[in-house]
DRENRO-947293 format. One record per residue (C-alpha): x, y, z; residue in three letters. Coordinates in steps of 0.5 Angstrom, whole numbers. Example, Ala and Ser with C-alpha at 12.3 -4.5 7.8 and 13.67 -1.06 7.14 Angstrom:
[[25; -9; 16]; ALA]
[[27; -2; 14]; SER]
END
This chain:
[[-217; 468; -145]; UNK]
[[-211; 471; -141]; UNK]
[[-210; 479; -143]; UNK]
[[-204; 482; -143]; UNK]
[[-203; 489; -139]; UNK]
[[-196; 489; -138]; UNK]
[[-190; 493; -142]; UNK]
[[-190; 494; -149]; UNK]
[[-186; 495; -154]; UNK]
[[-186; 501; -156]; UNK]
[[-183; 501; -163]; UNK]
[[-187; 495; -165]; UNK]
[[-194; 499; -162]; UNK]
[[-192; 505; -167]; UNK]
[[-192; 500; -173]; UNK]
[[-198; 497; -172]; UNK]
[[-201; 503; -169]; UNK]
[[-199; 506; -177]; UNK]
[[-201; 500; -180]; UNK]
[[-208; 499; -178]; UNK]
[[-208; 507; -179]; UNK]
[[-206; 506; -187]; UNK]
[[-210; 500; -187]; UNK]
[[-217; 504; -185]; UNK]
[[-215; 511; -190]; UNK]
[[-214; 506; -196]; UNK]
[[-218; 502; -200]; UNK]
[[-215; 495; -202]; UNK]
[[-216; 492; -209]; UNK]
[[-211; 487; -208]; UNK]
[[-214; 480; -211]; UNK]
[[-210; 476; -206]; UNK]
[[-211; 481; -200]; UNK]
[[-217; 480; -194]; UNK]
[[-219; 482; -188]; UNK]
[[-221; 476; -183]; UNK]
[[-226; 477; -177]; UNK]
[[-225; 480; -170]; UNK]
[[-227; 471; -168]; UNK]
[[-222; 468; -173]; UNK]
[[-217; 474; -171]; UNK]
[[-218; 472; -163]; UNK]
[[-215; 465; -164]; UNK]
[[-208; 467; -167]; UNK]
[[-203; 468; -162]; UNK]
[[-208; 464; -156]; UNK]
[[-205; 459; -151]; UNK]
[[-204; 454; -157]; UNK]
[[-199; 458; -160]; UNK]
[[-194; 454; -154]; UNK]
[[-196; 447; -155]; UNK]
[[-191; 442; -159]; UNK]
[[-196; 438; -163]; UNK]
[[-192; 434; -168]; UNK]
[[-195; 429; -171]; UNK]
[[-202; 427; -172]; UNK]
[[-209; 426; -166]; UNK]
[[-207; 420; -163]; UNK]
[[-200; 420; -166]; UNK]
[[-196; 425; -163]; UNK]
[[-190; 425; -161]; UNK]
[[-190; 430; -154]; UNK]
[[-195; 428; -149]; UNK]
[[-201; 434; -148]; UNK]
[[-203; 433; -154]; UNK]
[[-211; 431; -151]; UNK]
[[-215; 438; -153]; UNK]
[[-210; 439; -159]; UNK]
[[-212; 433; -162]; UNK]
[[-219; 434; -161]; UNK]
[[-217; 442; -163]; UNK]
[[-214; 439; -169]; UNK]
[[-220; 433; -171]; UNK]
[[-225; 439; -171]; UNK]
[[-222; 443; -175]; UNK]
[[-221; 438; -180]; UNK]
[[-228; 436; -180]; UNK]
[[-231; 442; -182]; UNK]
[[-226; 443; -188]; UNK]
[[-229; 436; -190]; UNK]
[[-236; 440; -189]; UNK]
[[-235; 446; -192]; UNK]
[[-231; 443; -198]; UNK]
[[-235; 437; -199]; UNK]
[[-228; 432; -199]; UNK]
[[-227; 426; -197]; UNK]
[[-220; 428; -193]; UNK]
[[-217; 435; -190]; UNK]
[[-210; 437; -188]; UNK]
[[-210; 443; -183]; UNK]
[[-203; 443; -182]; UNK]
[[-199; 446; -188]; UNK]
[[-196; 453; -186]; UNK]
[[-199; 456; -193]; UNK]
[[-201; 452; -200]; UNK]
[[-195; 454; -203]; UNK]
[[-192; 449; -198]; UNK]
[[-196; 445; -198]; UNK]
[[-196; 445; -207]; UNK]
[[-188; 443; -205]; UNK]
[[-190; 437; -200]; UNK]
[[-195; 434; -205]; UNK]
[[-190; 434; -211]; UNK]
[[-185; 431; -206]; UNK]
[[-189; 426; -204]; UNK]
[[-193; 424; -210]; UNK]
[[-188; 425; -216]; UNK]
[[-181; 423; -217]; UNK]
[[-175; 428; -219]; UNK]
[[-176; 428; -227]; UNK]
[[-183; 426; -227]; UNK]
[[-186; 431; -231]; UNK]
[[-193; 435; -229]; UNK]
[[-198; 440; -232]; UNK]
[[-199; 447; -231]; UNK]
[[-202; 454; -233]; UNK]
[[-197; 458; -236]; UNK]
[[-194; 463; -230]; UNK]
[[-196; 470; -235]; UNK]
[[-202; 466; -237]; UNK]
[[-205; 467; -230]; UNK]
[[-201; 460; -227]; UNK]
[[-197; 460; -219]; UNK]
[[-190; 461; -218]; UNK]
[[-190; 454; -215]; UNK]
[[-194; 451; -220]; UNK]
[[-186; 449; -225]; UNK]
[[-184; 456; -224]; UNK]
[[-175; 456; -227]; UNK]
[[-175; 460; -221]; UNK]
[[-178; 456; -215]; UNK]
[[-176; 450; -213]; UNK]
[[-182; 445; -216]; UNK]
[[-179; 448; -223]; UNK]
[[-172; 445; -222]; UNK]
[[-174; 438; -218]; UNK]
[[-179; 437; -223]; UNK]
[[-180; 437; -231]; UNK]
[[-186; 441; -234]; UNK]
[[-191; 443; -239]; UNK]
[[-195; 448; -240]; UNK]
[[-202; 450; -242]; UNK]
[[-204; 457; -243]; UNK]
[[-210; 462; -246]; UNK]
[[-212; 463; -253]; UNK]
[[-209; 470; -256]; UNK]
[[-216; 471; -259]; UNK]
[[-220; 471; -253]; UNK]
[[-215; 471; -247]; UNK]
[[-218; 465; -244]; UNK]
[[-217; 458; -244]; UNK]
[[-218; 453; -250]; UNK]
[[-219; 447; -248]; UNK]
[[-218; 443; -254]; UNK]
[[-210; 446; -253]; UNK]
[[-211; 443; -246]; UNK]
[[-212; 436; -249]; UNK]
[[-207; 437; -253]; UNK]
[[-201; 438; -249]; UNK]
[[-203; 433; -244]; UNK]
[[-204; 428; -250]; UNK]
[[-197; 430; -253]; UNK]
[[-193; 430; -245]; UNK]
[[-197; 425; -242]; UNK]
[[-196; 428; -234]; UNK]
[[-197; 425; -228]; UNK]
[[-202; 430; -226]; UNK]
[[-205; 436; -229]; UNK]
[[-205; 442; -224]; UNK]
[[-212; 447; -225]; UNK]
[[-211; 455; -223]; UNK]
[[-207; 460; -221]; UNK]
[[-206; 467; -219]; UNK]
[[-209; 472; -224]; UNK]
[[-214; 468; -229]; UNK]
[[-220; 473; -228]; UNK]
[[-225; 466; -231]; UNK]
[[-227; 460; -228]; UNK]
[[-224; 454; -229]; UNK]
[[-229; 447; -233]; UNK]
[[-227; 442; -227]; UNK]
[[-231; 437; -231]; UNK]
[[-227; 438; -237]; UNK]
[[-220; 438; -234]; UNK]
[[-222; 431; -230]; UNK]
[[-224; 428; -238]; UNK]
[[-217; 430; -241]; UNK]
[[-213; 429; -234]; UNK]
[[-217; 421; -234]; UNK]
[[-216; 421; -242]; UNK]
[[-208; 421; -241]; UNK]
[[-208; 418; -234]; UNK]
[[-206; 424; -229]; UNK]
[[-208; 426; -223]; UNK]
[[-213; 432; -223]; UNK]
[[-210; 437; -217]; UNK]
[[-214; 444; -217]; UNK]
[[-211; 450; -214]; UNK]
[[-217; 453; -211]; UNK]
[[-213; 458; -207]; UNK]
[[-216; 464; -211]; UNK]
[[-223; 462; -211]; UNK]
[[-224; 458; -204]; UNK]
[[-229; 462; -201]; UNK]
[[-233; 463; -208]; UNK]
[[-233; 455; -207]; UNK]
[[-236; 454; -201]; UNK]
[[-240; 460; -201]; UNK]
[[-244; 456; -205]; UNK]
[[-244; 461; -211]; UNK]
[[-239; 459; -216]; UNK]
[[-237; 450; -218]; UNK]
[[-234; 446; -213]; UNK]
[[-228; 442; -215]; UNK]
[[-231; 435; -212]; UNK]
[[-232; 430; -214]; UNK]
[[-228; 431; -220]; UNK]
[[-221; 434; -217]; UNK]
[[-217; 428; -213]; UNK]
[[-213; 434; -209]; UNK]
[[-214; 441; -208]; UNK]
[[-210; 446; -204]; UNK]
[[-212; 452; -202]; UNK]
[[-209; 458; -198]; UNK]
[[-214; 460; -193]; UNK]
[[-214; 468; -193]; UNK]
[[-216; 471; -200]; UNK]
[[-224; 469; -202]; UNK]
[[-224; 465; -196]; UNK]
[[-222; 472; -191]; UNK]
[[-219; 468; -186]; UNK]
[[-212; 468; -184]; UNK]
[[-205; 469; -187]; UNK]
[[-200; 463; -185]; UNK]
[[-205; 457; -187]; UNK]
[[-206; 452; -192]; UNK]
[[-212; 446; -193]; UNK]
[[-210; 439; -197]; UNK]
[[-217; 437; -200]; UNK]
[[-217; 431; -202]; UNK]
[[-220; 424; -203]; UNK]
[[-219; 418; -199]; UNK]
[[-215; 413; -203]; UNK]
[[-210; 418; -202]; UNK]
[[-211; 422; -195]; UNK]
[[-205; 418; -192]; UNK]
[[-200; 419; -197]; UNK]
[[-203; 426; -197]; UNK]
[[-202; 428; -189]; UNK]
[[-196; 424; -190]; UNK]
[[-192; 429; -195]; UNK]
[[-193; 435; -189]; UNK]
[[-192; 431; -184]; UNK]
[[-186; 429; -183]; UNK]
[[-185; 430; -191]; UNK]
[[-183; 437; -191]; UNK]
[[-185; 440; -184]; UNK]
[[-185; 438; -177]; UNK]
[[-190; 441; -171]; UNK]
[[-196; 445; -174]; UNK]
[[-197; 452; -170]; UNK]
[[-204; 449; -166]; UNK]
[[-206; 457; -165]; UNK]
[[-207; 458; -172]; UNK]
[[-211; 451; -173]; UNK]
[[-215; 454; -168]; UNK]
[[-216; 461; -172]; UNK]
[[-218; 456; -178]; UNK]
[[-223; 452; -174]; UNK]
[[-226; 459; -173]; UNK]
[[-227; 461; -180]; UNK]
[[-228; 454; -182]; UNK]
[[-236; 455; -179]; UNK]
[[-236; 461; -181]; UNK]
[[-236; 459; -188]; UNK]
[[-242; 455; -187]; UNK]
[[-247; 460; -185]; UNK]
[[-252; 464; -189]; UNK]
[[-249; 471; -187]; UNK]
[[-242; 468; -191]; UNK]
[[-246; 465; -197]; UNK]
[[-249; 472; -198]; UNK]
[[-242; 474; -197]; UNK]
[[-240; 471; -203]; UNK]
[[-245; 473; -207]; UNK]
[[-243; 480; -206]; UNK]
[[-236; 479; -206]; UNK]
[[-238; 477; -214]; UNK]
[[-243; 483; -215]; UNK]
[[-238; 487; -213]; UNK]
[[-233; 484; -218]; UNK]
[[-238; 485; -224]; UNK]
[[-239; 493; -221]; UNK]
[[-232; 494; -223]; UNK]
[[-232; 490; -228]; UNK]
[[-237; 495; -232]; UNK]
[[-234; 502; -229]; UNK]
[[-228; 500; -231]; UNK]
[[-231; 497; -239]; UNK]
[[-234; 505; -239]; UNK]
[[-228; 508; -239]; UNK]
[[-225; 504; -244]; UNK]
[[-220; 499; -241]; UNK]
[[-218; 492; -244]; UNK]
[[-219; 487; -239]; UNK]
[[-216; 481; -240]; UNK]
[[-221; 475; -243]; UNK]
[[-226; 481; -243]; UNK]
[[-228; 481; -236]; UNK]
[[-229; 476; -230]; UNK]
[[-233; 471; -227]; UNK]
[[-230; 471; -220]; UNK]
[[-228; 476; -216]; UNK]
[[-221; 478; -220]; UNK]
[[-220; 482; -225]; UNK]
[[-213; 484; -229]; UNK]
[[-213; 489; -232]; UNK]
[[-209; 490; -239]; UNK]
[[-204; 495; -240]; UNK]
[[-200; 495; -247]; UNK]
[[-205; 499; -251]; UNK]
[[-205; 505; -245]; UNK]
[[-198; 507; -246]; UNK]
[[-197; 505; -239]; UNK]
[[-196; 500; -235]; UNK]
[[-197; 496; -229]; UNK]
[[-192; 499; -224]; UNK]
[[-194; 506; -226]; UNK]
[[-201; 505; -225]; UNK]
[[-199; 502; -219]; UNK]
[[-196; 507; -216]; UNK]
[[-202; 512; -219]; UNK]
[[-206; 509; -215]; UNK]
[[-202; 509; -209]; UNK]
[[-202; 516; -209]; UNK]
[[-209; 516; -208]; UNK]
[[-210; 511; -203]; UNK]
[[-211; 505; -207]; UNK]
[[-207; 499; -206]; UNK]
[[-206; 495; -211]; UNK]
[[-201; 490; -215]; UNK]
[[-198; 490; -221]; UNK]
[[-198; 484; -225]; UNK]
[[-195; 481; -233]; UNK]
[[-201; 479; -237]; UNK]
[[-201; 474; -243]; UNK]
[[-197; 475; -248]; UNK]
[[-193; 481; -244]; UNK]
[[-187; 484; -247]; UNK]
[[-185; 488; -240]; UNK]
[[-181; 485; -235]; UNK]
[[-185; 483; -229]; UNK]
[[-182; 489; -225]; UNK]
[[-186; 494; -230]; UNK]
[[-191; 489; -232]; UNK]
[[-197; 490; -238]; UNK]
[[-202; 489; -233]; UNK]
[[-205; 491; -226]; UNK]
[[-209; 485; -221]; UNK]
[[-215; 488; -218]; UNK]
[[-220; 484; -212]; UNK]
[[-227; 486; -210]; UNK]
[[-227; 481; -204]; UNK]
[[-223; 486; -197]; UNK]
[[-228; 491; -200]; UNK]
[[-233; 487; -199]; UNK]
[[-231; 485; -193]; UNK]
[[-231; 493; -191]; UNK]
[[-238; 493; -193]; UNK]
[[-238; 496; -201]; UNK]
[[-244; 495; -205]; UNK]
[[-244; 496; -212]; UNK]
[[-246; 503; -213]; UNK]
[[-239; 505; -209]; UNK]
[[-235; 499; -214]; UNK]
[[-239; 501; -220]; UNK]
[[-235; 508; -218]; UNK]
[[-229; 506; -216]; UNK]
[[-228; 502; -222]; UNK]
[[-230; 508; -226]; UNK]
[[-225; 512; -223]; UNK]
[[-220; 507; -223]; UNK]
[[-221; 506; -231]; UNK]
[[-220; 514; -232]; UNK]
[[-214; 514; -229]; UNK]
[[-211; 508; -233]; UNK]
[[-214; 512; -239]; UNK]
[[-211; 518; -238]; UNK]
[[-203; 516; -238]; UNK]
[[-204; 517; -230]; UNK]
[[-206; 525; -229]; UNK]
[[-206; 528; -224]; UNK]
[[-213; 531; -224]; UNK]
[[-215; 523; -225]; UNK]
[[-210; 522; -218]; UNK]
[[-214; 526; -215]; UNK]
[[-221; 524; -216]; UNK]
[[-219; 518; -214]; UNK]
[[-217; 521; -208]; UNK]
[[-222; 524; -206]; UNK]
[[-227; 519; -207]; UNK]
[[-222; 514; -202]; UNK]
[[-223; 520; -197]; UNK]
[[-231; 519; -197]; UNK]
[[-232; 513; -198]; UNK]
[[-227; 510; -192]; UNK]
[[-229; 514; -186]; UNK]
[[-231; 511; -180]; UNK]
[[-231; 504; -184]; UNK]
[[-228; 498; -181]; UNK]
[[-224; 494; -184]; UNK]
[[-229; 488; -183]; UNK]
[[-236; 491; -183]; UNK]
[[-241; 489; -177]; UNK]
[[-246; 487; -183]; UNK]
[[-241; 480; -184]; UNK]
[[-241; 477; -177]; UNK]
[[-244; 470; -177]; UNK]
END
């Protein structure tokens, strides 16, 4: 591959140069942040980023498509692989896209879908009034149990016996559980909806091997690839089966996108192997201790987790009974090099810009080289702050604790290459 030693862009070299300064000093517990490898990072921006291919292999629309069309063929290949699926699409430019597409092609305007409830854990593309899905189309929500904050199937059942959906959508952005894939295909089949999974959060849980795949129960499932994936931001699979694979690649291309970014299919590509090792299974595995060291740290100091703990890699932290709130303890964190996202929780009374809860990941940790004793820490640490309404001796220890734990560490430890 052609190096570049000409010129730079003095200004933009500055800001990369302080933004991989930040991301080196600080410690990042966003649940939907990760840092891909040196391998998968190779082939964003390579010589494919110039190639116009629309359409699909075999099927384009320029000419010089021979080695994207292999490119893209085995990108596809290992997706099914490493899923398990019977058809993959590589080419949507994030699994937000991609949800937007499917509906568009699947459903009619009016028709109505299914979805977890956005403050219970839901996506905004999942029939959010805000978002585009929530006005072309109508919606009904499911949502958690106030008792134990986690899903009552029983009132998943009811609503869709009561409505009746075309599809069933399962997962979301801030639901700490895992999902019963077995019981939603039930309830899907008992009304006659599709089930469609959103694996965005759990994807590399999944193919690591350490917690149930959708399949065979999902007929779809999307998925971004960064996050528990730990690949590239800027790319979404479609996994689905067969009987619907046409009208699937049909709603990306030419239903709502023109030509794929070749380059990032080649990124994807890479990481679609490195799912499928031994090193990345171990990975997951970590990735869920990892979680549950947080998980006690922050249950020692008192802090009210949302459905009681986690089961994946995402814990959400309730706020309403700390006398604080999310963007507080956000900003609290901030201080003390920690990143962090505030985040509503179920049955919140603030409003999304302050929000009653805090959003907090093992997985970039993980992929830095974090083990337990160092999450248990931290998640004590972070527990002390949130239980002390964010005082500044409590900052400061968390600080400190940054300060020794990140220097000299890479942003992706040497320990996870495959």
């Amino acid at each position: 591959m052609e190096e570049y030693d000409g010129p730079i862009d003095v200004e933009v070299a500055r800001l990369v140069d302080m933004e991989e300064s930040r991301q080196s000093s600080q410690l990042n517990l966003v649940a939907s942040e990760n840092y891909s490898s040196p391998a998968v990072r190779r082939y964003e921006g390579c010589i494919f980023a110039d190639k116009n291919a629309e359409g699909y292999p075999g099927e384009r629309y320029v000419s010089g498509c021979g080695y994207a069309d292999q490119l893209e063929e085995l990108a596809v290949e290992r997706a099914k692989s490493a899923f398990g699926c019977e058809h993959a699409n590589v080419q949507s430019m994030s699994a937000t896209i991609a949800n937007f597409a499917i509906m568009n092609e699947l459903f009619k305007t009016g028709d109505k879908l299914m979805a977890m409830r956005l403050q219970d854990g839901g996506h905004l593309s999942h029939g959010a009034p805000f978002h585009a899905s929530g006005r072309r189309f109508r919606w009904c929500f499911y949502g958690v149990s106030r008792a134990n904050e986690q899903l009552d199937y029983d009132n998943v059942r009811s609503v869709a016996l009561e409505n009746r959906p075309a599809a069933i959508i399962c997962g979301g952005s801030a639901y700490p559980r895992l999902l019963d894939y077995e019981k939603m295909h039930e309830i899907a089949r008992e009304v006659g909806a599709l089930l469609w999974v959103d694996l965005a959060h759990t994807a590399g849980l999944v193919v690591g091997r350490v917690v149930p795949s959708p399949f065979p129960y999902a007929d779809i499932a999307t998925t971004s690839t960064h996050k528990t994936l730990r690949g590239p931001r800027g790319g979404g699979l479609v996994l689905c089966k067969e009987i619907l694979a046409k009208r699937i690649d049909r709603a990306i291309f030419p239903g709502l996108q023109s030509a794929p970014k070749m380059d990032m299919i080649a990124s994807r590509a890479v990481l679609l192997s490195e799912v499928q090792t031994e090193c990345f299974q171990e990975y997951a595995k970590e990735v869920l201790r990892n979680a549950k060291a947080l998980e006690r740290g922050l249950l020692d100091e008192g802090v009210h987790l949302v459905s009681g703990g986690t089961s994946s890699h995402l814990l959400l932290l309730n706020l309403s009974k700390s006398n604080t709130s999310g963007l507080d303890v956000e900003q609290a964190l901030l201080e003390a090099d920690v990143v962090s996202n505030k985040n509503p929780v179920p049955f919140d009374t603030l409003p999304p810009s302050k929000s009653g809860g805090l959003r907090i990941g093992s997985a970039a940790l993980t992929t830095r080289g974090f083990e337990e004793e160092q999450c248990f820490e931290l998640g004590v640490l972070v527990g002390l702050v949130v239980a002390s309404g964010c005082a500044p001796s409590k900052v400061a220890d968390l600080k400190s604790f940054v300060r020794d734990n990140t220097k000299g560490l890479p942003l992706f430890n040497p320990r996870w290459m495959a």
